[in-house]
N, C-alpha and C positions, 0 to 999 in steps of 0.2 A: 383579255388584255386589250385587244384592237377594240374591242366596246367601249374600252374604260376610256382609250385616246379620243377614239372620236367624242364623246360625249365633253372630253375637256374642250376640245378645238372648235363641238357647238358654243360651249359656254362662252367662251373666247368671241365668236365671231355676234354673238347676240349680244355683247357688249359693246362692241368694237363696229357698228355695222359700217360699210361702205368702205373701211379702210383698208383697202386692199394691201398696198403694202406692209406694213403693221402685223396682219396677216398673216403674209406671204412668207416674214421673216418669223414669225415665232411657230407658224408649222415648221418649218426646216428645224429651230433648234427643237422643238418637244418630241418632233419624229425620232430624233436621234438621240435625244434623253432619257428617251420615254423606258426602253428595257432598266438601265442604270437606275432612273428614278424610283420604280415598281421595284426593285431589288433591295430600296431603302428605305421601310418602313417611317423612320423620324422621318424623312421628306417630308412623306405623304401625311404623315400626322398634324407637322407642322405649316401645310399645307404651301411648300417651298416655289411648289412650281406656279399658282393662282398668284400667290405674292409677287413673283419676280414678272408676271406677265399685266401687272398694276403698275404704272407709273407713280411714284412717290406724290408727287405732286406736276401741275400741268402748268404755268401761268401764260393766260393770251391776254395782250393789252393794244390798245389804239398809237400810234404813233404818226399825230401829225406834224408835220413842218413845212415850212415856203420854198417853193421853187426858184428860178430865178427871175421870175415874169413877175413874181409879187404872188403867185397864187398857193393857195393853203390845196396841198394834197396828203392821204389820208392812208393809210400803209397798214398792215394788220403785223404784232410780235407777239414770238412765242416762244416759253424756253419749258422742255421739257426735262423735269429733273426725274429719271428714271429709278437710278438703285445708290443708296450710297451705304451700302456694308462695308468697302471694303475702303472707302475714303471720300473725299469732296468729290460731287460729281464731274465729272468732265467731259469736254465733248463739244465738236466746232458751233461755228453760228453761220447762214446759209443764207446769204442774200438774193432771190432768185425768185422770180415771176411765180415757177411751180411750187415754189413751198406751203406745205399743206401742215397742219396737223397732222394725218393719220404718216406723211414721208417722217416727220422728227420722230414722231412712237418709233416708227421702227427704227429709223436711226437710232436715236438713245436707247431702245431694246438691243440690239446688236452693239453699241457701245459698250454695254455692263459689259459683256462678254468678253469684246476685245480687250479693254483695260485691266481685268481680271487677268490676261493671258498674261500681260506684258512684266506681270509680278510686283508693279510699282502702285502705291497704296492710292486709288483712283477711284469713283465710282462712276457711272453711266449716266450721261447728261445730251442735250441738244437742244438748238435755237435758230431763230432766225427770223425773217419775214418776209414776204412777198415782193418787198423792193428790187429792183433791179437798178445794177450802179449804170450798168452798160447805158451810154448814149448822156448821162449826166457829169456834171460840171464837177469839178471838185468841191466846190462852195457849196454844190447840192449834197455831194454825198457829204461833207464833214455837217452839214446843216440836218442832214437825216439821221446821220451817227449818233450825235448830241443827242437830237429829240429820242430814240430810241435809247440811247443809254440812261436819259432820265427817266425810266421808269426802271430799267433792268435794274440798275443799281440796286434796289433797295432787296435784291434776290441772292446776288451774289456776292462774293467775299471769296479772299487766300484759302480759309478753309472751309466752304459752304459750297462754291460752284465755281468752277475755274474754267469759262468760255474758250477758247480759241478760235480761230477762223476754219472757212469751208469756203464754198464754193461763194463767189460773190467778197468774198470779205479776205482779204491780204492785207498786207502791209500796212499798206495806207490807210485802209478801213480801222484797222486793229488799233493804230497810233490815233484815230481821234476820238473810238471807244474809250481807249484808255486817259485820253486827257479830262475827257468829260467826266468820265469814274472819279479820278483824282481831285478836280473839280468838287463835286459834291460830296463825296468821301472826306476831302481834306486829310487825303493817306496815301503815300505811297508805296503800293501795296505789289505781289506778284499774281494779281485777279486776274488775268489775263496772259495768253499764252500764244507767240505769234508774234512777238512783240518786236522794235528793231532794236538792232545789238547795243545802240548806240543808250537806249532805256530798259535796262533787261531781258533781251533777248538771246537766244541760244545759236551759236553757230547753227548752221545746217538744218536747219530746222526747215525752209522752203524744201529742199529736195529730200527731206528722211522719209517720205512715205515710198518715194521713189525705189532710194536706198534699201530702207528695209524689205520690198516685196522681193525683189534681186537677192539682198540676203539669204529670204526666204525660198528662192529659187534654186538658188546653190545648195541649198540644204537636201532639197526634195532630190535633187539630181545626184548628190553622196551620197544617196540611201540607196540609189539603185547604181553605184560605181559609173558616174559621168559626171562630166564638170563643162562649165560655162563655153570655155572657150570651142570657138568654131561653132556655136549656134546659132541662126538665124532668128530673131524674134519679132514677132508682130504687136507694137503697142498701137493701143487707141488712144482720142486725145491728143493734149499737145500744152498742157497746163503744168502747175508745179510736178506733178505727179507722174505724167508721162515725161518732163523732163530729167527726171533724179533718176528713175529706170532708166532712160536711157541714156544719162550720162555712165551710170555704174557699169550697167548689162556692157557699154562699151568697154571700161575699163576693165570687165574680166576677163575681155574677148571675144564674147559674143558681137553680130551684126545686128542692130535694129534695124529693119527695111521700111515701116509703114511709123507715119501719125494722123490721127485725124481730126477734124472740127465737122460742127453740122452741117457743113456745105459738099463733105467726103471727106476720101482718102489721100496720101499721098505712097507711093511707093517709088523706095528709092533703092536699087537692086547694088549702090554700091557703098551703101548704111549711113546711117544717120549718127556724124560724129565731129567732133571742133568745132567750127565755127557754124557748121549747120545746128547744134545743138543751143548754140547763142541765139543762130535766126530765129527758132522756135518760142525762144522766151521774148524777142522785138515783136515777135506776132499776136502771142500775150499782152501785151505790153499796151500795144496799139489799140485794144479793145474791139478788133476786127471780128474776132471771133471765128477765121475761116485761116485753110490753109494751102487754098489754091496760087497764091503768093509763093509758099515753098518751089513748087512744082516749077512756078513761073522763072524762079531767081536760078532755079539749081537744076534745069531744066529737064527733068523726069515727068512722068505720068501723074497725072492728076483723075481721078476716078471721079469722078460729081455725083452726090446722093447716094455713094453704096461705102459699105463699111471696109474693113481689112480682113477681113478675117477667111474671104475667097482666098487668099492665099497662100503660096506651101511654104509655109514657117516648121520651123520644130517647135518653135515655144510664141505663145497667146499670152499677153500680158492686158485684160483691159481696165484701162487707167481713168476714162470719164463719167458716164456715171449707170444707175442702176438699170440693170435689165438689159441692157446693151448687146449682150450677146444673148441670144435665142436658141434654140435646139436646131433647127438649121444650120445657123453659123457652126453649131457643136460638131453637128455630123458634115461638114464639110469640113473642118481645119483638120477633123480624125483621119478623112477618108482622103486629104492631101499629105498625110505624112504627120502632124502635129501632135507631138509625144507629153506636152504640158501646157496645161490652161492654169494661169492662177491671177485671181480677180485682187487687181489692184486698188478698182473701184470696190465699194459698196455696196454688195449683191449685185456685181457688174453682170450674173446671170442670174436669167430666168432658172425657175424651177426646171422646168422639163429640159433647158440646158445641163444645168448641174446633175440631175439623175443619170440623163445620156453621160457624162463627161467622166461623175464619179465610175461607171461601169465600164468603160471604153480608155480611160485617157490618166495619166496623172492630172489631179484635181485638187487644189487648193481654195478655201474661202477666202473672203476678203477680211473676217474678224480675224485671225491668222496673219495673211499675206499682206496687209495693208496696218496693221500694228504698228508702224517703224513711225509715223509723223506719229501719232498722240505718245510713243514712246517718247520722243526726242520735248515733244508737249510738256509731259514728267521729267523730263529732266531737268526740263526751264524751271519748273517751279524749284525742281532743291537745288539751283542755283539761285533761284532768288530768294531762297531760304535762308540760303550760307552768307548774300551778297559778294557770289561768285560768280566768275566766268571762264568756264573749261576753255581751250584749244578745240580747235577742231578733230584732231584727231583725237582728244579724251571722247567729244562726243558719238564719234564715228564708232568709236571701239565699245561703246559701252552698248549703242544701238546694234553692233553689229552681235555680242555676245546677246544681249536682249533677243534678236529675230530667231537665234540659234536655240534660246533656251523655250524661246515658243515651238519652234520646230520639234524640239523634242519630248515635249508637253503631248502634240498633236498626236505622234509615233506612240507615246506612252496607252495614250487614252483609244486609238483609233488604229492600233494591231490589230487585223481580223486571223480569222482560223487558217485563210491559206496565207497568211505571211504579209500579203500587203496591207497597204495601209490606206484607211479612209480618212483622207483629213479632216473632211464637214463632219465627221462623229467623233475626233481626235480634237477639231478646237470646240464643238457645239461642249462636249464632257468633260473638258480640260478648264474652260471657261466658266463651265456651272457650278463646278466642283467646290472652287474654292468661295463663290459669292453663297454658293446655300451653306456653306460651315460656318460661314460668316454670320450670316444670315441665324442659323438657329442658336448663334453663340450670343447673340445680343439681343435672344427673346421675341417674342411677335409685337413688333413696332411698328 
């Protein structure tokens, strides 16, 4: 059997060369498939796992448009439409220097999965390009949105590919996507997800990734009879994401002490709550992109160039982005006391983190843990299905019952023989499960 994996994961990587992350993410699911798959002959027949590690389709396109000097600059997009068995693909759009091809594979490969979990009829998608808004005008970015959405359009649709934002692309990016869609469409449609409230948008939708990982937190910590309050936690970041945890994590009672940006940490021993939690989005805001300003205003420590994770928290939240935490940071937050890591981000750890962490530590993924934005994503849409718009507490509640039903998805799938539970084999199984039924019910397509 270990022959038969390796041989797939050669296959895999002679396809796929260079792409490391792409990679990185479909060994962690097939490691953990791989027994369940081998147990199930139609899989293998229908050859379930080769399929789902194929991108449906890839589309890269050019995307020029003017600066504001008058000069034509030149951008690369890309939307990779992964799995759609189990509904329109979904899945954000990535505005950001580093975006690669082989990062959206894996992203939209780990999308199938996570949208699978969340039960809402979704399939696995991702996009973006290389553009960086940081340092440009707004006439630049709505100039670059346009030229970009005049291609994209002709990809997407309500029920074909349903975008949302990620890193680089909020609010304001989303609103000139979407004018330009509507523009050439000549429809106004729910293609887009992210939106502002004021044209289709969903309450709570900037902090539900936040929201849901907490949810998801609270969960893991009822399995083993504890609860939130009086926990010290350590997020990274300082974006939508680390803001909604740490608005929440506050409001169960827990302390958040740290946030961070690329320039370091911030540790704040008397937590991060009120109107500190507003400063963190003005910091946002400003396109600073640092959080040595916190330290400065609220007058605590400022770490420069090292992450949070040196320190003795009970609970590891990383909220920016992949790989962030390392097997070092693993075996320090253990060896400080740190009883739960659960990745907010996106493969916010490395491999040899999560094997350390899954053996040593409560350990959650981010297809699991970070489910709550594309959740709240799906909601928008059948709100703009209905030409409705929840309360915030309809949405809060439905996301909250949502993170809960993944949680117990995970427990279902990722019971081991001594009683605990492995969540990376709980959501990798949970997640598969339902896209290859899908998948063999609608014939090899």
């Amino acid at each position: 059997m270990e022959n038969k994996l390796q041989s797939f994961m050669d296959s895999v990587r002679r396809k796929n060369p260079g792409e490391d992350e792409f990679l990185q993410a479909v060994q962690e699911v097939v490691e953990t498939v791989w027994d369940f798959y081998m147990e199930n002959p139609r899989y293998q027949k229908a050859k379930i796992l080769e399929r789902m590690t194929e991108p449906e389709r890839v589309v890269m396109f050019r995307v020029p448009w003017v600066d504001d000097k008058g000069e034509v600059q030149v951008n690369r997009g890309y939307r990779v439409e992964f799995n759609s068995a189990l509904g329109p693909y979904k899945g954000g759009l990535r505005f950001h220097p580093s975006v690669t091809l082989s990062g959206l594979k894996f992203l939209g490969f780990e999308q199938t999965f996570k949208n699978s979990l969340t039960s809402l009829p979704m399939g696995g998608g991702k996009g973006g390009s290389d553009f960086s808004p940081k340092g440009k005008s707004d006439n630049e970015i709505m100039r670059f949105c346009q030229a970009f959405m005049s291609e994209l359009f002709r990809h997407i649709g309500p029920n074909t590919d349903v975008p949302a934002g990620d890193i680089g692309v909020g609010g304001r990016e989303i609103g000139y996507l979407f004018g330009m869609y509507k523009k050439l469409k000549n429809e106004f449609t729910g293609v887009l997800t992210g939106k502002g409230r004021e044209f289709g948008g969903s309450l709570i939708r900037p902090e539900a990734t936040g929201f849901g990982a907490v949810y998801f937190v609270q969960e893991m910590l009822k399995q083993v009879n504890e609860t939130l309050e009086g926990k010290t936690v350590a997020i990274s970041g300082f974006g939508n994401v680390a803001w909604g945890a740490t608005l929440k994590a506050t409001e169960l009672g827990a302390k958040v002490v740290t946030i961070s940006g690329p320039d370091g940490y911030v540790y704040d021993p008397d937590g991060i709550s009120g109107s500190k939690i507003d400063y963190m989005l003005e910091l946002r805001a400003s396109n600073q992109d640092i959080v040595e300003p916190y330290a400065q205003k609220y007058g605590v420590e400022f770490f420069k160039g090292k992450k949070p994770w040196e320190q003795k928290v009970d609970i590891a939240i990383p909220c920016a982005i992949q790989n962030e935490l390392n097997e070092d940071d693993a075996k320090m937050l253990v060896e400080n006391g740190c009883r739960l890591i659960a990745e907010a981000s996106n493969m916010g750890c490395t491999a040899e983190a999560v094997s350390y962490a899954v053996k040593n530590t409560l350990f959650a993924p981010g297809k699991a843990v970070n489910a709550g934005g594309v959740a709240v994503s799906g909601l928008e849409m059948s709100q703009n299905s209905m030409r409705l718009g929840w309360s915030r507490e309809e949405v809060d509640t439905r996301l909250h019952q949502i993170m809960k039903n993944i949680h117990a998805t995970c427990v279902k799938y990722g019971k081991e023989n001594n009683g605990k539970i492995n969540y990376v084999k709980g959501a990798n199984i949970g997640g598969f499960v339902k896209v290859a039924e899908a998948m063999l019910a609608q014939g090899v397509v």
